[in-house]
C-alpha atoms as a printed R data frame, in Angstrom:
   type eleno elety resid chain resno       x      y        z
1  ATOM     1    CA   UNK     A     1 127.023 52.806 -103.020
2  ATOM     2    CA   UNK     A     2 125.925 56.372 -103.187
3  ATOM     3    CA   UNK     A     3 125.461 57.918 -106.969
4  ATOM     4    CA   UNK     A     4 126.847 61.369 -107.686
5  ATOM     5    CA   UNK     A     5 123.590 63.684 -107.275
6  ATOM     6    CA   UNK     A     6 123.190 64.326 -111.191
7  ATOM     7    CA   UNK     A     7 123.151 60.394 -111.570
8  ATOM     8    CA   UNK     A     8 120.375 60.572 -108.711
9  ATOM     9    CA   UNK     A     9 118.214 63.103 -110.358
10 ATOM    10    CA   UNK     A    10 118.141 61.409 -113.562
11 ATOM    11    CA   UNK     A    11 117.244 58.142 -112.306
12 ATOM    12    CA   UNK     A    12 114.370 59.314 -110.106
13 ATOM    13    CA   UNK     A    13 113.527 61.284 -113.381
14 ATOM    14    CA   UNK     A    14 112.999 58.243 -115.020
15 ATOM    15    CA   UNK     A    15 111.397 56.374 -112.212
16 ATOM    16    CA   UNK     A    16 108.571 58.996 -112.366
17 ATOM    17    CA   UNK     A    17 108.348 58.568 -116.075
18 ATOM    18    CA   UNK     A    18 108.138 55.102 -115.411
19 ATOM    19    CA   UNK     A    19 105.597 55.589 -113.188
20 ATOM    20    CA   UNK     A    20 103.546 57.623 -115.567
21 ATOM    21    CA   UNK     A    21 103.785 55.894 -118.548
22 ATOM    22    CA   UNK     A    22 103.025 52.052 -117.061
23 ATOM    23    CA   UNK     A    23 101.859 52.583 -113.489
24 ATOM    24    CA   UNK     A    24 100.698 48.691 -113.317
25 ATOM    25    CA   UNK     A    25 104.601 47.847 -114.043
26 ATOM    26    CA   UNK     A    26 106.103 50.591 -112.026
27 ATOM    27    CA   UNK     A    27 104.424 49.503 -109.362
28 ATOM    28    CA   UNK     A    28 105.767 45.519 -109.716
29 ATOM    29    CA   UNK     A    29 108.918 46.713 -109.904
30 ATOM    30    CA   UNK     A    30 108.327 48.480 -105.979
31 ATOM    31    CA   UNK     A    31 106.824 45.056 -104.926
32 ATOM    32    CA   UNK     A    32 109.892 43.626 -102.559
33 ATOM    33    CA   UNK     A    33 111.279 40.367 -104.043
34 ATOM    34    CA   UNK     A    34 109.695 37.291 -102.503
35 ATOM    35    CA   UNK     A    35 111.666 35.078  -99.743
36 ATOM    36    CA   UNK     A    36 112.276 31.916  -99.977
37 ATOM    37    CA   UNK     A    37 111.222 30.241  -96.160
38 ATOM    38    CA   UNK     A    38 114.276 28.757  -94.303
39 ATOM    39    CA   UNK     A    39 112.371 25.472  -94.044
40 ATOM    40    CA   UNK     A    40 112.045 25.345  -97.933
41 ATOM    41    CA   UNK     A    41 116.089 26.177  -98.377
42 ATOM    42    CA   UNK     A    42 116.774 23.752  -95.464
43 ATOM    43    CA   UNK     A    43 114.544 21.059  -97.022
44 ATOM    44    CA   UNK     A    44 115.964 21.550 -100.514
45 ATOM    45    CA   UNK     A    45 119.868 21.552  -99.027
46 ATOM    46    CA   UNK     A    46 118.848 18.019  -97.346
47 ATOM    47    CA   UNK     A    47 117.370 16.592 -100.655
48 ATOM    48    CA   UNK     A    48 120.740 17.436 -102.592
49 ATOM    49    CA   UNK     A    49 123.172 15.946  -99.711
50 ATOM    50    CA   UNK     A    50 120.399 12.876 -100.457
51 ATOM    51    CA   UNK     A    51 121.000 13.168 -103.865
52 ATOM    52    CA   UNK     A    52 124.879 13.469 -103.367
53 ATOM    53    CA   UNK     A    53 124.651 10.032 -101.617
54 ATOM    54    CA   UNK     A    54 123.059  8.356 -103.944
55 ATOM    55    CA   UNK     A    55 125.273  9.521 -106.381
56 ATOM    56    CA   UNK     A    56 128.328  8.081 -104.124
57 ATOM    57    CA   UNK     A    57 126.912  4.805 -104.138
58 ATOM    58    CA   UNK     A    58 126.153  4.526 -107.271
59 ATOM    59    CA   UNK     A    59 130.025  5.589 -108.348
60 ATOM    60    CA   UNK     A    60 131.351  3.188 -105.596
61 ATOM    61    CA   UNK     A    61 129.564  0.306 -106.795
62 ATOM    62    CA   UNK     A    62 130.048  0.580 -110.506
63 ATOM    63    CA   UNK     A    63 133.957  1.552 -109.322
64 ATOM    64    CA   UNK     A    64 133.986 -1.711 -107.143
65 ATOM    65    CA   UNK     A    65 134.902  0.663 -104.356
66 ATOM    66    CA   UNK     A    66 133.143 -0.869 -100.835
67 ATOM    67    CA   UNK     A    67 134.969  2.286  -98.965
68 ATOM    68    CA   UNK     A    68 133.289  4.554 -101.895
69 ATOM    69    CA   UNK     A    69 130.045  2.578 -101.028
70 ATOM    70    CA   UNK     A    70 130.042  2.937  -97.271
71 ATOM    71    CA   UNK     A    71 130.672  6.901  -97.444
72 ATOM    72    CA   UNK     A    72 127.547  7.160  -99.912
73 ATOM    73    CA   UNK     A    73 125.627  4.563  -97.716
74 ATOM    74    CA   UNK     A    74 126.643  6.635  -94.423
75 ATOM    75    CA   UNK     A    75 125.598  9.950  -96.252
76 ATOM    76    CA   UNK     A    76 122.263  8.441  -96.645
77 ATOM    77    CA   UNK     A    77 121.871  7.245  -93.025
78 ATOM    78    CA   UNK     A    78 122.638 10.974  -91.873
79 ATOM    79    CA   UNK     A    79 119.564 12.700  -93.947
80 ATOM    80    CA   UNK     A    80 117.087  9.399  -92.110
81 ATOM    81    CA   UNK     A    81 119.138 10.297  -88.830
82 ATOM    82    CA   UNK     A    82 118.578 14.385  -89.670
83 ATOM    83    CA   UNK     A    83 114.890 13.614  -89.944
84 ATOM    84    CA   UNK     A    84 114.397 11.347  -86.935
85 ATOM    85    CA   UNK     A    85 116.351 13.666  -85.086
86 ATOM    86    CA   UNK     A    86 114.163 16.530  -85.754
87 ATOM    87    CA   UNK     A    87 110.754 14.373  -85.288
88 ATOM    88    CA   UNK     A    88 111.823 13.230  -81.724
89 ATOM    89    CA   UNK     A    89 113.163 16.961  -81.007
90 ATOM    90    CA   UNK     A    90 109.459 17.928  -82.118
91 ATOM    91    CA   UNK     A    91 107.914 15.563  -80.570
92 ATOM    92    CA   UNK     A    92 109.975 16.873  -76.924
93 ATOM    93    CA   UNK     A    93 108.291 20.361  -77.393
């Protein structure tokens, strides 16, 4: 969103000021924001489906719920299959 050009001049006003006054900070602030890798996100998305699972079991076994159970159970056979999957599909390369 584009600011009216008085709103522009002040703020680059004050970016120079900052610059001025605190050049160390200024210049942090210009730093871009540091990405988090794919793998990382991918790797933490897999842990919480694994933690999801777990969490199924556990509430279909203190329910007394076997189809509860299974679901949990079958959520933690897909992160071992996700895994295996991706070692054998490295392994092809």
């Amino acid at each position: 969103m584009k600011l009216p050009d008085h709103e522009q001049r002040e703020l680059e006003e004050i970016e120079r000021r900052l610059a001025e006054d605190d050049p160390k900070f200024a210049a942090r602030l210009n730093r871009p924001a540091p990405r988090i890798p794919h793998r990382t996100l991918v790797l933490a998305g897999v842990l919480a489906f694994y933690v999801a699972g777990l969490v199924v079991v556990m509430t279909g076994v203190s329910l007394a719920l076997p189809v509860i159970t299974a679901l949990g159970a079958a959520m933690l056979l897909a992160v071992f299959a996700w895994f295996a999957v991706r070692a054998w599909r490295a392994d092809q390369k």
